[in-house]
C-alpha positions in Angstrom: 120.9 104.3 299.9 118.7 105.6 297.9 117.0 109.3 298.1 113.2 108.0 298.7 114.6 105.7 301.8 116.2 108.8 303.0 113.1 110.6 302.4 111.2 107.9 304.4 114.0 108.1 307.4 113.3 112.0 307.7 109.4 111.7 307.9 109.3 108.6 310.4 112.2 110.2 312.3 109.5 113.8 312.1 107.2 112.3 313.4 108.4 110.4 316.2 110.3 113.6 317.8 107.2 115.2 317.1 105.0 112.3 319.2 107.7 112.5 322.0 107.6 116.9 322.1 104.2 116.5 322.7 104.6 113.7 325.0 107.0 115.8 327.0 104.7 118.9 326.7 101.4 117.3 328.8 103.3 114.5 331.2 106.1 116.5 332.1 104.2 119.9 332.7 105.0 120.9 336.3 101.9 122.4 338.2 101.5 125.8 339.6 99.5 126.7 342.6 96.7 128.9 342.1 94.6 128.1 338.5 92.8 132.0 338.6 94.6 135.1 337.2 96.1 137.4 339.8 94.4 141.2 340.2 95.2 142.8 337.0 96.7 140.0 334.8 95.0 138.2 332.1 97.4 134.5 332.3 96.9 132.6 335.5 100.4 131.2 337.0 99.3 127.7 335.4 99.3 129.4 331.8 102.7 131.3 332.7 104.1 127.8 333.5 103.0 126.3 330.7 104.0 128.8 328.3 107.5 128.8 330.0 107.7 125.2 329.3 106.8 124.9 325.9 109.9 127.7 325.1 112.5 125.9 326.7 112.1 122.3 327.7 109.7 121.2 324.6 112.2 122.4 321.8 114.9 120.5 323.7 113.1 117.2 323.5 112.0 117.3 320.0 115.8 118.2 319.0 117.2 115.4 320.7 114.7 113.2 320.0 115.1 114.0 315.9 119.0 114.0 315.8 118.6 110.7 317.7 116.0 109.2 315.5 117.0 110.6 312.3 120.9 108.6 313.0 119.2 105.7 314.0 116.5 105.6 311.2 119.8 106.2 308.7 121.9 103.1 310.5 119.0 101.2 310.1 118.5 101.6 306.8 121.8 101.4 305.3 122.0 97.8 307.3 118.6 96.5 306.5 118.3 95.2 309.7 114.8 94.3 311.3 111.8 97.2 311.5 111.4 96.2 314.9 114.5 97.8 315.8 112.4 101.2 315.1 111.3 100.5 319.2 114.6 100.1 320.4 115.5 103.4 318.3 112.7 105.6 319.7 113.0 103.9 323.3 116.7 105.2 323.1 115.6 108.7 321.6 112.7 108.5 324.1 114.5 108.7 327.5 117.5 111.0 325.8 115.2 113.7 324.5 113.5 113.5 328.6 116.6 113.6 330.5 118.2 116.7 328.0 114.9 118.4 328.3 114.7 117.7 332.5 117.2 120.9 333.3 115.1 123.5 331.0 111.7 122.0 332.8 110.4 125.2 334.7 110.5 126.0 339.0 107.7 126.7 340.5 107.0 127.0 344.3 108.6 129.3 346.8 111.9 129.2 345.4 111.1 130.0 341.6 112.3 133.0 340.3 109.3 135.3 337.8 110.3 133.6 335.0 110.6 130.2 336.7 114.2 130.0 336.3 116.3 128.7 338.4 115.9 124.8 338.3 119.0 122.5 339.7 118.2 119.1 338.4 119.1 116.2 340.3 120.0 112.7 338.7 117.1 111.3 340.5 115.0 113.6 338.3 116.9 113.1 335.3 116.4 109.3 336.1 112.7 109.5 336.6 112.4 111.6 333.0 114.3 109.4 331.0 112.5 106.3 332.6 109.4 107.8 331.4 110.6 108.9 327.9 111.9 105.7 327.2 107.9 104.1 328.3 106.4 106.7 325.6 109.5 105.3 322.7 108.4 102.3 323.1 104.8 103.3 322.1 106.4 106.0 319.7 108.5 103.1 318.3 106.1 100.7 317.6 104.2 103.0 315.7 106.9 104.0 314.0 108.0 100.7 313.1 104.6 100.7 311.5 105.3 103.1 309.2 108.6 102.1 308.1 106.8 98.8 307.2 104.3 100.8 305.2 106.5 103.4 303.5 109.3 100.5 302.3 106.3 98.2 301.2 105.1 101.1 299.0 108.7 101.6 297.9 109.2 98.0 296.8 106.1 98.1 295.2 106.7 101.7 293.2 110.3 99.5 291.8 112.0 101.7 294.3 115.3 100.3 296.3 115.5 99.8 299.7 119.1 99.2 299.9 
Protein backbone atom coordinates (compact mmCIF):
# COMPACT_ATOMS: atom_id res chain seq x y z
CA UNK A 1 0.00 0.00 0.00
CA UNK A 2 1.35 2.84 -0.86
CA UNK A 3 2.19 6.08 1.41
CA UNK A 4 -0.45 8.64 -0.41
CA UNK A 5 -3.42 5.86 0.17
CA UNK A 6 -2.33 5.79 3.63
CA UNK A 7 -2.25 9.42 3.66
CA UNK A 8 -5.85 9.37 2.24
CA UNK A 9 -6.96 6.69 5.01
CA UNK A 10 -5.67 9.14 7.85
CA UNK A 11 -7.63 12.31 6.48
CA UNK A 12 -11.05 10.47 5.64
CA UNK A 13 -10.64 8.51 8.93
CA UNK A 14 -9.99 12.66 10.57
CA UNK A 15 -12.57 13.66 9.47
CA UNK A 16 -15.19 11.26 10.14
CA UNK A 17 -14.19 10.98 14.10
CA UNK A 18 -14.19 14.58 13.78
CA UNK A 19 -18.05 14.66 12.20
CA UNK A 20 -19.05 12.07 14.86
CA UNK A 21 -17.24 14.32 18.16
CA UNK A 22 -19.20 16.92 17.10
CA UNK A 23 -22.12 14.83 16.53
CA UNK A 24 -21.88 13.55 19.99
CA UNK A 25 -21.10 17.09 21.37
CA UNK A 26 -24.81 18.80 20.43
CA UNK A 27 -27.23 15.45 20.34
CA UNK A 28 -25.90 13.90 23.28
CA UNK A 29 -25.61 17.12 25.47
CA UNK A 30 -27.69 16.41 28.64
CA UNK A 31 -29.74 19.45 29.91
CA UNK A 32 -29.45 21.31 33.10
CA UNK A 33 -32.28 22.94 34.88
CA UNK A 34 -32.01 26.56 35.27
CA UNK A 35 -30.39 28.46 31.90
CA UNK A 36 -29.38 31.98 34.23
CA UNK A 37 -26.16 32.15 36.33
CA UNK A 38 -26.57 31.57 40.03
CA UNK A 39 -25.76 34.91 42.53
CA UNK A 40 -22.17 35.52 42.09
CA UNK A 41 -21.10 33.12 39.17
CA UNK A 42 -20.47 34.07 35.70
CA UNK A 43 -21.37 30.21 33.88
CA UNK A 44 -24.96 29.18 34.16
CA UNK A 45 -25.41 25.24 35.17
CA UNK A 46 -26.19 24.74 31.33
CA UNK A 47 -22.54 26.06 30.44
CA UNK A 48 -21.00 23.97 33.44
CA UNK A 49 -22.67 20.94 31.74
CA UNK A 50 -21.55 21.58 28.68
CA UNK A 51 -18.17 22.30 29.45
CA UNK A 52 -18.10 19.06 31.61
CA UNK A 53 -19.09 17.21 28.54
CA UNK A 54 -16.88 18.35 26.11
CA UNK A 55 -13.73 17.25 28.66
CA UNK A 56 -14.76 13.88 29.10
CA UNK A 57 -17.37 12.25 26.93
CA UNK A 58 -16.37 14.24 23.50
CA UNK A 59 -12.66 13.15 23.54
CA UNK A 60 -13.89 9.53 24.08
CA UNK A 61 -15.94 9.51 20.95
CA UNK A 62 -13.58 11.07 18.61
CA UNK A 63 -10.87 8.39 19.92
CA UNK A 64 -12.90 5.56 19.34
CA UNK A 65 -14.43 6.71 16.45
CA UNK A 66 -10.57 7.42 14.77
CA UNK A 67 -8.96 4.02 15.97
CA UNK A 68 -12.11 2.49 14.49
CA UNK A 69 -12.04 4.27 11.27
CA UNK A 70 -8.50 4.59 10.80
CA UNK A 71 -8.46 0.21 10.97
CA UNK A 72 -11.24 0.09 8.86
CA UNK A 73 -10.14 2.73 6.22
CA UNK A 74 -6.60 0.57 6.27
CA UNK A 75 -8.57 -3.06 5.75
CA UNK A 76 -10.24 -1.40 3.14
CA UNK A 77 -7.62 -0.31 1.35
CA UNK A 78 -5.24 -3.02 1.41
CA UNK A 79 -8.39 -5.27 -0.01
CA UNK A 80 -9.72 -2.88 -2.63
CA UNK A 81 -12.99 -3.72 -1.75
CA UNK A 82 -16.07 -1.49 -2.63
CA UNK A 83 -16.10 2.58 -1.31
CA UNK A 84 -19.44 1.85 -0.21
CA UNK A 85 -18.11 -0.12 2.57
CA UNK A 86 -16.89 3.47 3.93
CA UNK A 87 -20.87 3.45 5.50
CA UNK A 88 -20.70 0.21 6.99
CA UNK A 89 -17.13 1.40 8.46
CA UNK A 90 -18.41 4.69 9.97
CA UNK A 91 -21.95 3.01 11.00
CA UNK A 92 -19.68 0.59 13.07
CA UNK A 93 -17.31 3.45 14.36
CA UNK A 94 -20.53 5.52 14.75
CA UNK A 95 -22.44 3.49 17.50
CA UNK A 96 -18.90 2.30 19.16
CA UNK A 97 -17.56 5.87 19.65
CA UNK A 98 -21.52 6.60 21.33
CA UNK A 99 -21.70 3.72 23.57
CA UNK A 100 -17.74 4.20 24.94
CA UNK A 101 -18.49 7.82 25.32
CA UNK A 102 -22.22 7.02 27.23
CA UNK A 103 -20.38 6.33 30.82
CA UNK A 104 -18.29 9.77 30.70
CA UNK A 105 -21.72 11.70 29.61
CA UNK A 106 -22.31 14.11 32.61
CA UNK A 107 -25.29 13.71 35.75
CA UNK A 108 -27.28 16.26 36.27
CA UNK A 109 -30.53 16.46 38.50
CA UNK A 110 -30.72 15.87 42.17
CA UNK A 111 -28.35 13.16 42.37
CA UNK A 112 -25.27 14.85 40.50
CA UNK A 113 -22.38 15.54 42.29
CA UNK A 114 -20.61 19.52 41.58
CA UNK A 115 -18.72 18.26 39.02
CA UNK A 116 -21.49 16.14 37.53
CA UNK A 117 -19.84 13.03 38.35
CA UNK A 118 -21.27 10.23 39.34
CA UNK A 119 -23.08 8.68 36.25
CA UNK A 120 -23.99 4.60 36.31
CA UNK A 121 -24.85 3.85 32.83
CA UNK A 122 -27.38 1.33 32.09
CA UNK A 123 -27.32 -0.88 28.85
CA UNK A 124 -30.49 0.64 27.90
CA UNK A 125 -28.58 3.90 27.62
CA UNK A 126 -25.67 2.43 26.13
CA UNK A 127 -28.25 0.92 23.66
CA UNK A 128 -30.07 4.09 22.83
CA UNK A 129 -26.39 5.96 22.21
CA UNK A 130 -24.98 3.56 20.02
CA UNK A 131 -28.37 3.30 18.06
CA UNK A 132 -28.05 6.81 17.49
CA UNK A 133 -24.23 6.95 16.61
CA UNK A 134 -24.61 4.33 14.24
CA UNK A 135 -27.82 6.75 12.46
CA UNK A 136 -25.13 9.71 12.26
CA UNK A 137 -22.22 6.80 10.57
CA UNK A 138 -24.30 6.24 8.22
CA UNK A 139 -24.51 9.96 7.20
CA UNK A 140 -20.72 10.31 8.27
CA UNK A 141 -20.10 7.28 5.99
CA UNK A 142 -21.68 8.24 3.02
CA UNK A 143 -19.86 11.29 3.00
CA UNK A 144 -16.96 9.68 3.57
CA UNK A 145 -17.32 7.30 0.98
CA UNK A 146 -17.37 10.42 -1.11
CA UNK A 147 -14.24 11.40 -0.39
CA UNK A 148 -12.43 8.20 -0.79
CA UNK A 149 -14.02 8.28 -4.28
CA UNK A 150 -12.44 11.77 -4.82
CA UNK A 151 -9.05 11.38 -3.14
CA UNK A 152 -8.33 7.70 -5.12
CA UNK A 153 -9.72 9.28 -8.42
CA UNK A 154 -7.09 12.07 -7.98
CA UNK A 155 -4.52 9.46 -7.11
CA UNK A 156 -5.08 7.44 -10.25
CA UNK A 157 -5.05 10.33 -12.12
CA UNK A 158 -1.58 11.87 -10.47
CA UNK A 159 -0.06 7.95 -11.73
CA UNK A 160 -0.32 7.17 -8.08
CA UNK A 161 -1.23 3.37 -6.89
CA UNK A 162 -4.06 2.43 -5.10
CA UNK A 163 -3.06 -1.01 -4.32
Amino acid sequence: MSRKLRSCVLLVAVISSITLAVGHDSMMEPTSSATFPMIGDSLTPQERVSIAHRQRAVPVAFAVGLLISIGGGLWLAKTAKHFAIWVVIDLIAGACAFAFASPFVPLTGRESSPNFTGRKASIQDIANSASVGAELGVGVGCVAALMWVVLTKRLRNQGGSTV
